[in-house]
N, CA, C and O of each residue as an XYZ file, in Angstrom:
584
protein
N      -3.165   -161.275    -67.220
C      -3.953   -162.458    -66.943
C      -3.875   -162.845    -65.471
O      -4.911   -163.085    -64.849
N      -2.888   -162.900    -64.999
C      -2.469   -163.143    -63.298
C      -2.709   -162.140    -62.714
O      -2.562   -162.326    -61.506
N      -2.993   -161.204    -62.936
C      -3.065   -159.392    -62.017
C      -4.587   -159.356    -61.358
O      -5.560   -158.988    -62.018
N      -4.673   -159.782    -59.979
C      -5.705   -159.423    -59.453
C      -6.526   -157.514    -59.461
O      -5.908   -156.456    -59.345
N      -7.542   -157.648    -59.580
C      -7.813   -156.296    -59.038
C      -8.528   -155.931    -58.021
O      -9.344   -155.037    -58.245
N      -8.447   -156.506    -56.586
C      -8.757   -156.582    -55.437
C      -8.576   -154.786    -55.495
O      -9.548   -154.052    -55.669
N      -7.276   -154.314    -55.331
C      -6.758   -152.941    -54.648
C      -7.351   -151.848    -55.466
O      -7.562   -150.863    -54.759
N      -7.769   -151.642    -56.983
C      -8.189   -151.033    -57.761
C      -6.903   -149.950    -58.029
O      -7.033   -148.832    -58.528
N      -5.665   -150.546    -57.584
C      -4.320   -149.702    -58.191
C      -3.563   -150.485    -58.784
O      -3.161   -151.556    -58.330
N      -3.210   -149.841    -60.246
C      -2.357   -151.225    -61.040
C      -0.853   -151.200    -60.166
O      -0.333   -152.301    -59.983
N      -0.519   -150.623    -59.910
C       0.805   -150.646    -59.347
C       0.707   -151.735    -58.230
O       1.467   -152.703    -58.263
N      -0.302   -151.573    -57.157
C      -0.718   -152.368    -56.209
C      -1.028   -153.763    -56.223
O      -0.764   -154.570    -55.331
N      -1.708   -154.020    -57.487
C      -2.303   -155.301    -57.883
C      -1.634   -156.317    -58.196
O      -2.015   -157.488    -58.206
N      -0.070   -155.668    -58.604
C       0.828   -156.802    -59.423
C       1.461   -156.922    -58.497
O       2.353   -157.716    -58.796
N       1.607   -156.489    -57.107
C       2.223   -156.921    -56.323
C       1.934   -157.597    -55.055
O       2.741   -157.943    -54.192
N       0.253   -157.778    -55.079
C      -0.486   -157.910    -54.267
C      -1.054   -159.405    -53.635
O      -1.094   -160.242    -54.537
N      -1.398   -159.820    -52.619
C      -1.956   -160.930    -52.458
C      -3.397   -160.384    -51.549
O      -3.336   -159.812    -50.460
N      -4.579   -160.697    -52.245
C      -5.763   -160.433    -51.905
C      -6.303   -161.632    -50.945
O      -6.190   -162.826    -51.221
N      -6.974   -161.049    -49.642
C      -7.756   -161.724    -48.647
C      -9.113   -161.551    -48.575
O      -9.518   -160.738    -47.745
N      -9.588   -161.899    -48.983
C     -11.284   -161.525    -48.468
C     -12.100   -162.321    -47.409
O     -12.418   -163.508    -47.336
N     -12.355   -161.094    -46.505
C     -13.070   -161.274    -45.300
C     -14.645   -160.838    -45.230
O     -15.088   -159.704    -45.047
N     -15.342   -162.017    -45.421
C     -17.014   -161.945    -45.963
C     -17.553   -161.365    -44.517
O     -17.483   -162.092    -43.526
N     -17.912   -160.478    -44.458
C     -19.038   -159.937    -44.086
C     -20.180   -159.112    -44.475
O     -20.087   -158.264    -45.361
N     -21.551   -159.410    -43.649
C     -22.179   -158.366    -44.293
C     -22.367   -156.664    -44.297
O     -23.144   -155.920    -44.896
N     -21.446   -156.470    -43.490
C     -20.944   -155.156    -42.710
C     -22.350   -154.595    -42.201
O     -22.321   -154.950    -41.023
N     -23.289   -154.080    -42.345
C     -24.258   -153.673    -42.388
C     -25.359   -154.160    -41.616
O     -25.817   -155.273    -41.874
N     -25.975   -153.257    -40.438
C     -26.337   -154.007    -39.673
C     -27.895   -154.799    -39.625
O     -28.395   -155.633    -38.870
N     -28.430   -153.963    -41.019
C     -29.512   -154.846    -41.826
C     -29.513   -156.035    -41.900
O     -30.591   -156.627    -41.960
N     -28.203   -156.782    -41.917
C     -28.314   -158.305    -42.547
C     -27.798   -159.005    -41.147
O     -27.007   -159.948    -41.183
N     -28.125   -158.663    -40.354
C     -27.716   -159.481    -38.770
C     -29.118   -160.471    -38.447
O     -29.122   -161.469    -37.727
N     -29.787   -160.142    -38.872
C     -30.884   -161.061    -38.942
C     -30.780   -162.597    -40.060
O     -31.136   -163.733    -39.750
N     -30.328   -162.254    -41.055
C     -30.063   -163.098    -41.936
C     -28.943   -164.564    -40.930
O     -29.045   -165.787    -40.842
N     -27.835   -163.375    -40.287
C     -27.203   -164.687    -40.086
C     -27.851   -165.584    -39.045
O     -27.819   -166.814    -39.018
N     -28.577   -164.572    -38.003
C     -29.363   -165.374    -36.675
C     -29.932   -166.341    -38.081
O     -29.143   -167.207    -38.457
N     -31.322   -166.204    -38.882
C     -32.285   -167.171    -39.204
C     -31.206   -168.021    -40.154
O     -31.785   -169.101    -40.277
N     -29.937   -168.118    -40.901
C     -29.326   -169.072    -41.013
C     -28.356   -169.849    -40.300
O     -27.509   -170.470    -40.943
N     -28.384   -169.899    -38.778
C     -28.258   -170.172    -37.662
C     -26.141   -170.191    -37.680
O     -25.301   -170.903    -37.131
N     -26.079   -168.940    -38.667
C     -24.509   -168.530    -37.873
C     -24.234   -167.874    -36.500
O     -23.172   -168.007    -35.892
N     -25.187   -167.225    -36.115
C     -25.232   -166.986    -34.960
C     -24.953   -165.184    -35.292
O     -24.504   -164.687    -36.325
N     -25.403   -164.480    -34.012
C     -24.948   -162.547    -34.341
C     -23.724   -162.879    -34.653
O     -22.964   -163.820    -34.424
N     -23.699   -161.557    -35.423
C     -22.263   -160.852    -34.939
C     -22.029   -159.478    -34.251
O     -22.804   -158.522    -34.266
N     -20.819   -159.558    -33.646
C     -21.068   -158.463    -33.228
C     -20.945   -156.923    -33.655
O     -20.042   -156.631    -34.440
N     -21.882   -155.832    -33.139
C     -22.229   -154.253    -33.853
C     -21.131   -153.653    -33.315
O     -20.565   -153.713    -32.224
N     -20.945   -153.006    -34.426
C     -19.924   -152.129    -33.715
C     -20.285   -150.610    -33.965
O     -20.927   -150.218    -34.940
N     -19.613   -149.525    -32.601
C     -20.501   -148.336    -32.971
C     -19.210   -147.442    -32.759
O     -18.300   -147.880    -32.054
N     -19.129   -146.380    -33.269
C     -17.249   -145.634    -33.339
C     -16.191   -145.692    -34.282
O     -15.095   -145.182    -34.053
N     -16.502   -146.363    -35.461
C     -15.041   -147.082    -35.808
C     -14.893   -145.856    -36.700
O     -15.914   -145.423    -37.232
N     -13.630   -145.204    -36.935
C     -13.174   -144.141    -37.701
C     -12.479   -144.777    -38.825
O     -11.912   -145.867    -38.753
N     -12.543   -144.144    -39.715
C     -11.725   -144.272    -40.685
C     -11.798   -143.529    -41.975
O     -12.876   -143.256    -42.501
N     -10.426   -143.144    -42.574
C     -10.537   -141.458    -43.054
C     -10.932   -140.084    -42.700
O     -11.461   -139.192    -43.363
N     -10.490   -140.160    -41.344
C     -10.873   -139.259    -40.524
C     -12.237   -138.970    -40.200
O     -12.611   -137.858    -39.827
N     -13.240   -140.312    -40.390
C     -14.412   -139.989    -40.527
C     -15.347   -141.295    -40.136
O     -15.275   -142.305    -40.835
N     -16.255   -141.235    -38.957
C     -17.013   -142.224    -38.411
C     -17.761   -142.893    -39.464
O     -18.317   -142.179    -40.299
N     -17.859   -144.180    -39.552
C     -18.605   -145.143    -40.558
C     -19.895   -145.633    -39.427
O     -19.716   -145.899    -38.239
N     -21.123   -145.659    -40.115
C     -22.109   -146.054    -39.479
C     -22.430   -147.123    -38.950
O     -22.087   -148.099    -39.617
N     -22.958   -147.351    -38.001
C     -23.043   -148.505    -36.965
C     -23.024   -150.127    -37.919
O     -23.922   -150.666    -38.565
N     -21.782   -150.496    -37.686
C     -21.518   -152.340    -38.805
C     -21.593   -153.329    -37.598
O     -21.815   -153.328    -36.387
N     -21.215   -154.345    -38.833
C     -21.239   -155.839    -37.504
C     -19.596   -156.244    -38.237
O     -19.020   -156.261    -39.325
N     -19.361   -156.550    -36.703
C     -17.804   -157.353    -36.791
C     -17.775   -158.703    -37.192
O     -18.761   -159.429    -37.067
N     -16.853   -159.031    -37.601
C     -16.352   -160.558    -37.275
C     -16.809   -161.515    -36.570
O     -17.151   -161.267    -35.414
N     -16.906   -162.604    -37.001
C     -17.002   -164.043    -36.085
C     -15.231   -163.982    -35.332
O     -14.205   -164.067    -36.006
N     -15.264   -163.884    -34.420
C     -14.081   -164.983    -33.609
C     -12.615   -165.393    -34.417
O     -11.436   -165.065    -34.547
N     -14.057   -166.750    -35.013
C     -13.217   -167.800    -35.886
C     -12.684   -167.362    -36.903
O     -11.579   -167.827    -37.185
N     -13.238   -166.407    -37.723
C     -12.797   -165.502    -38.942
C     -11.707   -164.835    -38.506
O     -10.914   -165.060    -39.420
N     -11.159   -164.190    -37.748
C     -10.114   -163.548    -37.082
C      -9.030   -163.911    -36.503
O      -8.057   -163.203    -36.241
N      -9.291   -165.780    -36.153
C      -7.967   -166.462    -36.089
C      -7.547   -167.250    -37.275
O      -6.358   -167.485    -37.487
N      -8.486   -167.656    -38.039
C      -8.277   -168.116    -39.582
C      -7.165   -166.901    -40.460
O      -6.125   -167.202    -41.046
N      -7.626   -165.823    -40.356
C      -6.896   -164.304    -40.811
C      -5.980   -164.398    -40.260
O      -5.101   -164.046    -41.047
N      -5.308   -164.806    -38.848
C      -4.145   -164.098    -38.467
C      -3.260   -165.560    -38.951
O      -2.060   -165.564    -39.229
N      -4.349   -167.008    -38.976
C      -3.432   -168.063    -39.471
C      -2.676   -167.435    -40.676
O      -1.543   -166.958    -40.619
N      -3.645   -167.522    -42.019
C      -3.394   -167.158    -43.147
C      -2.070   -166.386    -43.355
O      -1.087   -166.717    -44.018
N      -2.333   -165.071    -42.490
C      -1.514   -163.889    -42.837
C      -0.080   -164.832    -42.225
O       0.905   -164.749    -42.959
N       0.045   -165.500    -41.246
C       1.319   -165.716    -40.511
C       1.953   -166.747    -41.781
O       3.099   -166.450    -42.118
N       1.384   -167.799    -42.433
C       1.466   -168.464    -43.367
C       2.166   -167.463    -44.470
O       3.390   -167.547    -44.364
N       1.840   -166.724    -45.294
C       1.639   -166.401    -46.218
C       2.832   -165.059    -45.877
O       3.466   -164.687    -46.865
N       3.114   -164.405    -44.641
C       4.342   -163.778    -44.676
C       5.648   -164.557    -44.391
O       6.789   -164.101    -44.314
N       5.251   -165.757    -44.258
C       6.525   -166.851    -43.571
C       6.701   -166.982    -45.553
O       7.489   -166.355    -46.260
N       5.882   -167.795    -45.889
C       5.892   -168.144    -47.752
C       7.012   -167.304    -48.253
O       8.115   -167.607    -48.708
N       6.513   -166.337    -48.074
C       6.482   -165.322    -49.242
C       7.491   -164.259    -48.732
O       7.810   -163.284    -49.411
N       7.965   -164.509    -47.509
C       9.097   -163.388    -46.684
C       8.374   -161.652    -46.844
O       9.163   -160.753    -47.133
N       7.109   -161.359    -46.668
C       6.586   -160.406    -46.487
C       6.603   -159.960    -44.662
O       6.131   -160.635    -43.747
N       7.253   -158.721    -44.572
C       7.475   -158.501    -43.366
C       5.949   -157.856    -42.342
O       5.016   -157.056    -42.405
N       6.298   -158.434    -41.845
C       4.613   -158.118    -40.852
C       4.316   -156.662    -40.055
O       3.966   -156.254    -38.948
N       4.716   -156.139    -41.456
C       4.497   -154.383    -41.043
C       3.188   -154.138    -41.786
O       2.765   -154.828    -42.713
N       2.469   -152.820    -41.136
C       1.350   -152.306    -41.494
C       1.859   -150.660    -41.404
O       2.776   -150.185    -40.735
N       0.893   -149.981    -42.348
C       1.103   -148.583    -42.287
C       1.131   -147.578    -40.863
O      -0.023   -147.453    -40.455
N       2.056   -146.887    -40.064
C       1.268   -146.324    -38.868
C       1.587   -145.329    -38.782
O       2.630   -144.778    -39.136
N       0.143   -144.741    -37.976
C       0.349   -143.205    -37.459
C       0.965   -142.370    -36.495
O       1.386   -143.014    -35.534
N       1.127   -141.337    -36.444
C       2.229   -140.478    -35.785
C       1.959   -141.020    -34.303
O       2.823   -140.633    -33.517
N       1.313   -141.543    -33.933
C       1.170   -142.678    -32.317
C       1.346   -144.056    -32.663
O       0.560   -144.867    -32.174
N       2.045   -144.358    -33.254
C       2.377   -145.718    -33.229
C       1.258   -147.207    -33.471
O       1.298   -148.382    -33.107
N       0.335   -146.379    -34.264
C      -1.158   -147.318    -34.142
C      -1.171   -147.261    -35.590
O      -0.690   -146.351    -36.265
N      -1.830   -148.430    -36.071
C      -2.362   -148.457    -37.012
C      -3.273   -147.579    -38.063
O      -4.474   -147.320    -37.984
N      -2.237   -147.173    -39.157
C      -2.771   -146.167    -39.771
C      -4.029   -146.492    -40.305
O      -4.174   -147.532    -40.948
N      -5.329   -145.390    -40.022
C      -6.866   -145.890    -40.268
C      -7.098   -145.031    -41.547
O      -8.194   -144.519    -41.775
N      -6.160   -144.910    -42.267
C      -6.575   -143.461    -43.584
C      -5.599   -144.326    -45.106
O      -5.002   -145.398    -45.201
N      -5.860   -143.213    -46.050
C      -4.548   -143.632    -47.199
C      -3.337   -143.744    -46.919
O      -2.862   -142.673    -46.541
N      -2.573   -144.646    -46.943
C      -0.718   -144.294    -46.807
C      -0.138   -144.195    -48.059
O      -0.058   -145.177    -48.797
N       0.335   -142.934    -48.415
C       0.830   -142.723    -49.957
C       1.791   -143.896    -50.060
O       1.670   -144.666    -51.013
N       2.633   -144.066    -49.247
C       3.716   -145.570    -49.556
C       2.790   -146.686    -49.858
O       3.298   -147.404    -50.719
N       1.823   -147.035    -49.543
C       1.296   -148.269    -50.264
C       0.069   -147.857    -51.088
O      -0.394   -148.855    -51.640
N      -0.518   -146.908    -51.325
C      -1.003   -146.306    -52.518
C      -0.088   -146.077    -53.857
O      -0.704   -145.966    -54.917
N       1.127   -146.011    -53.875
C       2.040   -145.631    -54.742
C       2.708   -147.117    -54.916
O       3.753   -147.206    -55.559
N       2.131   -148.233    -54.368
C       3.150   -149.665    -54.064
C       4.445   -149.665    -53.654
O       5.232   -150.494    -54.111
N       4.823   -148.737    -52.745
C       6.229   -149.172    -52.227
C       5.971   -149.356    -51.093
O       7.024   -149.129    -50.496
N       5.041   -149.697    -50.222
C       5.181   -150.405    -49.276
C       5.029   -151.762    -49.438
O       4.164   -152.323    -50.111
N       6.277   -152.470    -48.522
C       6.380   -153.994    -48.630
C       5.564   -154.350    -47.090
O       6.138   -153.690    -46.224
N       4.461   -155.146    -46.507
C       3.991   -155.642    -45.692
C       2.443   -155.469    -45.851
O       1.920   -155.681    -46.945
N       1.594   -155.024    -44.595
C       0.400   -156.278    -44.748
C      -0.195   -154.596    -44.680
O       0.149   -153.726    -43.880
N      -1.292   -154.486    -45.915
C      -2.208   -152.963    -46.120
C      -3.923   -153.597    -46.183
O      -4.114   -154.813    -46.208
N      -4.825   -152.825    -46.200
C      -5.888   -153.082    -46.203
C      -6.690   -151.962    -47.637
O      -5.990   -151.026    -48.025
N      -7.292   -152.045    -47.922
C      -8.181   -151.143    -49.326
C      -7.894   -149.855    -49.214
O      -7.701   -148.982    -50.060
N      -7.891   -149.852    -47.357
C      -8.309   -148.098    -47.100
C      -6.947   -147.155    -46.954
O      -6.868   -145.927    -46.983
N      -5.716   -148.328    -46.758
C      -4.806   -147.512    -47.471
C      -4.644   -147.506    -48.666
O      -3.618   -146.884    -48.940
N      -5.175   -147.912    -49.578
C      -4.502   -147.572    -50.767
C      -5.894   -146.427    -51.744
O      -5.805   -145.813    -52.807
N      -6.852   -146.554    -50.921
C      -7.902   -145.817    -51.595
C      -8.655   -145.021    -50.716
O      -9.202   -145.738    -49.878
N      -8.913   -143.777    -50.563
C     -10.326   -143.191    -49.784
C     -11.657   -143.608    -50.164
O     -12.494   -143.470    -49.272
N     -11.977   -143.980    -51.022
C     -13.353   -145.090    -51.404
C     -13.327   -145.613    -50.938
O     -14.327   -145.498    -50.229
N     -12.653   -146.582    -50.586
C     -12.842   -148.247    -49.595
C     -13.029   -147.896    -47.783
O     -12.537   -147.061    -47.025
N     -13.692   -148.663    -47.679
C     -13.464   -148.508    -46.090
C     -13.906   -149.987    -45.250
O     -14.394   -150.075    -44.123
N     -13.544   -151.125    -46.238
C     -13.907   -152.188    -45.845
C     -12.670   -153.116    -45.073
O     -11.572   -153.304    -45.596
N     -13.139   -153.744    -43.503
C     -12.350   -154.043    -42.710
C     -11.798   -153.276    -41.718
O     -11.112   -153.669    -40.774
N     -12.336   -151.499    -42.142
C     -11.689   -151.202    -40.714
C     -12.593   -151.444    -39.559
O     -12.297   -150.774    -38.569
N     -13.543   -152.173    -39.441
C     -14.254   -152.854    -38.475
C     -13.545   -153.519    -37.843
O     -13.818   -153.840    -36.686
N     -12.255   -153.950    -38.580
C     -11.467   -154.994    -37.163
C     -10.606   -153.916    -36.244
O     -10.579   -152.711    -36.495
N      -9.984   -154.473    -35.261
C      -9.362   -154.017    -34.067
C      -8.037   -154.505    -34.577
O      -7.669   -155.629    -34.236
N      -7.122   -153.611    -35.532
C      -6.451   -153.436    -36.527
C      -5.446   -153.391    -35.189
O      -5.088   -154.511    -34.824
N      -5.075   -152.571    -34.616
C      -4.193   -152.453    -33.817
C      -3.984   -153.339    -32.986
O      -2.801   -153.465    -32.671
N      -4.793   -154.094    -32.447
C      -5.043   -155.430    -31.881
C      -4.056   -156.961    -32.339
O      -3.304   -157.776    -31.805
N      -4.674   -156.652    -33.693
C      -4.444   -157.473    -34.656
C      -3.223   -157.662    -34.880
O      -2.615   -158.706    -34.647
N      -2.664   -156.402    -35.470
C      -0.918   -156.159    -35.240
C      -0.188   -156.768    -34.707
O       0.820   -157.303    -35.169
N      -0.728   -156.785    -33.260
C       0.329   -156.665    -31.990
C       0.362   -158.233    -31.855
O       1.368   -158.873    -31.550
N      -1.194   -158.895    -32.194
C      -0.961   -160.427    -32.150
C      -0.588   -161.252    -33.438
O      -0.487   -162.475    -33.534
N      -0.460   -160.564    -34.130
C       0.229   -161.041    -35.440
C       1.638   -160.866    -35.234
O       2.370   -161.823    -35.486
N       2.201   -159.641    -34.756
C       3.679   -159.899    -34.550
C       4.024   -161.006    -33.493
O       4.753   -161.975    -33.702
N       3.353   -160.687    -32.277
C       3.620   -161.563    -30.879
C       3.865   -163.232    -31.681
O       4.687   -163.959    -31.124
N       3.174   -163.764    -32.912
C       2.743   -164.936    -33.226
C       4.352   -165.261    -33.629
O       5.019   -166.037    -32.944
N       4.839   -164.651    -34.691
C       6.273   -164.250    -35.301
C       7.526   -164.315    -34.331
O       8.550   -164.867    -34.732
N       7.452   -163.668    -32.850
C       8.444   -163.385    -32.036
C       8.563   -164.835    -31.133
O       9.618   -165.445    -30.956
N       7.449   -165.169    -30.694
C       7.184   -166.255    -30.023
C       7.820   -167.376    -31.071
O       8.694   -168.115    -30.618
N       7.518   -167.490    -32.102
C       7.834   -169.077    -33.205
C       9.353   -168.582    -33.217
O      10.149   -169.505    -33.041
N       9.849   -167.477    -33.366
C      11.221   -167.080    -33.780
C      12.046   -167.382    -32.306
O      13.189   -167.838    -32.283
N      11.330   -167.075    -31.205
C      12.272   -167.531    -29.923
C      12.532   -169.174    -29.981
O      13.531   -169.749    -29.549
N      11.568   -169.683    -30.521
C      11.502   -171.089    -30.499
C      12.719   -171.609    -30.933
O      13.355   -172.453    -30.301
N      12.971   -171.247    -31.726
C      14.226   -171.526    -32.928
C      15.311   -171.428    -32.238
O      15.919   -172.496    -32.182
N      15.768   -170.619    -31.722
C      16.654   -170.424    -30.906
C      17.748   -171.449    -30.198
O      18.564   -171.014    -29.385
């Protein structure tokens, strides 16, 4: 009854806290937001993921992206979830499946596309970016304390 199925892995789901970040990914519906006066967003052209280029999307609002890093900083402080993400043999944010959080033993912050090669929603953000100011947020409040 409580088991989300955001991740589409039961192992994943019961351990999971689901975020959803509305976009229309697709750069068909960029018109929609101009004539309901959200304003563009921005296209993005390059973004890999699963070893494999996804076709030209639209990013994020801004505001959506500091709301997300609020949330997430909230919600790993809550819940003592450590502000790790899956990474690759360069130290970047893994953009593919990570069998550790496909299998649910990873404890910290995953996105669809690790836990599934079907999904590929969100790697439109600047994941590595994201990281670095999601931890910085953590190190900075933790010097505070001090």
């Amino acid at each position: 009854q409580h088991t989300a199925w955001h991740a589409g892995n039961r192992k994943v789901n019961k351990a999971a806290i689901g975020i959803d970040l509305t976009n229309g990914v697709y750069t068909k519906y960029q018109n929609w937001y101009r004539k309901n006066k959200h304003g563009a967003r921005p296209v993005l052209r390059n973004v890999k993921v699963h070893g494999t280029f996804i076709p030209e999307c639209l990013g994020f609002y801004p505001v959506q992206i500091e709301a997300f890093k609020a949330l997430v900083k909230a919600l790993c402080k809550h819940y003592d979830i450590p502000v790790e993400m899956p990474m690759d043999e360069n130290g970047k944010v893994l953009r593919a499946v990570s069998r550790e959080a496909a299998n649910g033993k990873f404890r910290g912050i995953v996105n669809h596309f690790h836990i599934t090669r079907g999904k590929w929603d969100t790697a439109n953000l600047d994941w590595d970016t994201l990281y670095k100011e999601m931890n910085n947020i953590f190190v900075i409040k933790n010097r505070r304390r001090k």
